[in-house]
N, C-alpha and C positions, 0 to 999 in steps of 0.2 A: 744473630743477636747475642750479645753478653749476657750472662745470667745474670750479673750485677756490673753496673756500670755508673762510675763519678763523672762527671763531667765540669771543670770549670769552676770545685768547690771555692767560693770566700768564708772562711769563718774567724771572727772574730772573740776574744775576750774584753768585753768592754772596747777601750779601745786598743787593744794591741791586736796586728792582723795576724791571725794564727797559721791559716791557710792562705797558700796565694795563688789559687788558679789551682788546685792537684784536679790532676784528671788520671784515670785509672778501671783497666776490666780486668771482669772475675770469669772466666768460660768455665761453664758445669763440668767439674770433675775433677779442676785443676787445684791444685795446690798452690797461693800467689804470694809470696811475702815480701813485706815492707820493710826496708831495712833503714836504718840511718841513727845520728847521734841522740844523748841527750836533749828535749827542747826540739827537735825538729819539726812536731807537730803529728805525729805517728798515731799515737793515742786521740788524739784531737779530729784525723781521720775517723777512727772508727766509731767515734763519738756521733762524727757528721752524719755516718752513714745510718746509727743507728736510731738517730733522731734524741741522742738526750742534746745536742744541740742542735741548732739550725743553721745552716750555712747561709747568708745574706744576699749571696749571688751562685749560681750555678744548679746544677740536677746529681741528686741522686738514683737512679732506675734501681729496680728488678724485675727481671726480664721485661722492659722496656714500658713499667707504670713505675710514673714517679712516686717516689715517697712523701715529698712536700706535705701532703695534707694530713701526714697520719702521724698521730702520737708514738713516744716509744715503743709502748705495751702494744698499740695496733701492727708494727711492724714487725712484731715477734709475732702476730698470727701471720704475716704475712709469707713468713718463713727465715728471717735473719735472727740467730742468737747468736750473745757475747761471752765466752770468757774474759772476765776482767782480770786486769791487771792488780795484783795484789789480793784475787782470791774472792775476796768480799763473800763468802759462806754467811750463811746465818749461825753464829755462832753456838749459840743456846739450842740450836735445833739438834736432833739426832740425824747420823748421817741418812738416811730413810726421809726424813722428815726433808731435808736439805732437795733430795732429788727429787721427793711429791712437788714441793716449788715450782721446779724445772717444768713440769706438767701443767701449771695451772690454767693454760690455756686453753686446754683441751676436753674433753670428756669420755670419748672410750675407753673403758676401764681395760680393755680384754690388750687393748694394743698398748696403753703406758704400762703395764706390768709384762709387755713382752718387752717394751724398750728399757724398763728398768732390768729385766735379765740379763741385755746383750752391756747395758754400763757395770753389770757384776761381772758378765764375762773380761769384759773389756781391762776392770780394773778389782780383780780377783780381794784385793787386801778390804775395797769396799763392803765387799759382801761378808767379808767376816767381820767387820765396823761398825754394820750396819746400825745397830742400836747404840753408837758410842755417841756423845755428845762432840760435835762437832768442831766447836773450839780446841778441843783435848786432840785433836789429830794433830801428825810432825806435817811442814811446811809441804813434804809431798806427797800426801793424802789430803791436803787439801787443796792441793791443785788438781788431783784427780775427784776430787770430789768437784767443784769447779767446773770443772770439762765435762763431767756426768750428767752434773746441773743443765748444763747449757742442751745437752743432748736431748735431757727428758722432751725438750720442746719440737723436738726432731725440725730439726732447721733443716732447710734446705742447701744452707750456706752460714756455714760456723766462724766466726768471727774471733782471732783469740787474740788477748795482749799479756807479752811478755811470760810467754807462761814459763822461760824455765827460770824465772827470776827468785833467787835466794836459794837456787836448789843443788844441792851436792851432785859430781859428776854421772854419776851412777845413774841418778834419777832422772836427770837431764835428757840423757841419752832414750831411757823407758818413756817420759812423756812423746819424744821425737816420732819413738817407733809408733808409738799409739797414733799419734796425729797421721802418719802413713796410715795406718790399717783402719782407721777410721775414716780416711782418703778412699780407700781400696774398697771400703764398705757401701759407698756411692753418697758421700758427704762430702761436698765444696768449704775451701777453705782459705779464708784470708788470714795471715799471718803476720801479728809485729812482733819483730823481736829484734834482741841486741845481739845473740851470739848470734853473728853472722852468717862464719862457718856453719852450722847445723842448721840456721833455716834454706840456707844455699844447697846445703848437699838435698833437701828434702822436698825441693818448690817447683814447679817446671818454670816459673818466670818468677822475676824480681823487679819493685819501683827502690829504687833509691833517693830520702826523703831528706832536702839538707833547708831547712828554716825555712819551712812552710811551701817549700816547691819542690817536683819532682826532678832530679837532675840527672838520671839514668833509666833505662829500662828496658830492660833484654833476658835472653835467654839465661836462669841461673846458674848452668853449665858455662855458661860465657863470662858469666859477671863475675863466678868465684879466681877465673884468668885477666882480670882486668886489676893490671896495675895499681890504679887510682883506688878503686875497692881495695886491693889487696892489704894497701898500706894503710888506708882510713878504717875500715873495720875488721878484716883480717888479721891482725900483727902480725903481717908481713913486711921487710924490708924492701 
């Protein structure tokens, strides 16, 4: 059984059909990322899956109970958390304050102040931030704050969108490595993102998402050799 599995999403904006049919699994351990253009409906995905919408037709599972009846917030005890795209930090919060959030689902104190040691290990520049007001951080401390966020909830399966988006190459590269060793650490990982290349070099499989349907899906080693990817998100000739 899939640790998380879509089957057959419809989701809708009013009336424009967002999703048509995506179907897609997550196997515990793996690395999966979604790749595709602007407007494909990527984001829209992870939406589906994490209940801030509802898809009209089809299942979403974790490990094989659907989510249908459960709120967003109920589905983060279940064990799914988001990094979002574009960060969404509480801004006015101190970075400390930002990660207690990440936790407030929980209550052992003794285990969220070891999970918040392993996000200072994880992302060293937090730990010296810790009291900075959190608006005030550069675009890539708060993507690292972001991902910490998400962590405090210790998911079972991390959900991220776009995370190297606005980030200079350098950083790009350190978010990558982190989502590996945050893999290696025994955390499942669904991945959207636009640089291709890098979620390709990093993923053991890939869905390829082109205006709300899946149109490829195979091995990421394979799909970085495949022509048609090459030249649509690659820039490859």
């Amino acid at each position: 059984m899939a640790m998380l599995e879509v089957q057959n999403i419809h989701t809708y904006y009013g009336n424009i059909h967002a999703l048509k049919g995506v179907s897609l699994t997550v196997d515990q351990g793996e690395i999966v990322t979604l790749i595709g253009g602007n407007g494909a409906g990527k984001t829209t995905t992870l939406r589906s899956i994490t209940g801030i919408m509802k898809p009209l037709e089809g299942h979403v599972k974790l490990e094989g109970e659907d989510l249908a009846p459960f709120k967003a917030h109920e589905i983060v005890y279940k064990g799914i958390a988001m990094v979002p795209e574009g960060r969404r930090i509480f801004a006015r919060l101190n970075v400390a304050e930002n990660l207690e959030m990440g936790a407030y689902s929980r209550n052992n104190k003794q285990e969220i102040a070891s999970d918040l040691e392993r996000v200072f290990s994880l992302f060293p520049r937090l730990r010296e931030r810790r009291n900075q007001v959190a608006g005030t951080l550069s675009g890539g401390e708060q993507q690292m704050l972001a991902t910490g966020r998400a962590l405090m909830a210790r998911p079972r399966i991390l959900l991220m969108d776009e995370p190297s988006m606005g980030l200079a190459p350098v950083l790009v590269e350190l978010i990558f490595d982190t989502i590996k060793r945050i893999n290696e650490e025994g955390t499942t990982v669904l991945l959207v993102e636009q640089n291709a290349l890098m979620a390709l070099s990093i993923a053991n499989r890939a869905y390829v998402l082109q205006t709300g349907e899946i149109v490829l899906h195979d091995k990421a080693e394979k799909l970085q050799k495949n022509e048609m990817i090459q030249k649509a998100y690659l820039g490859m000739e």
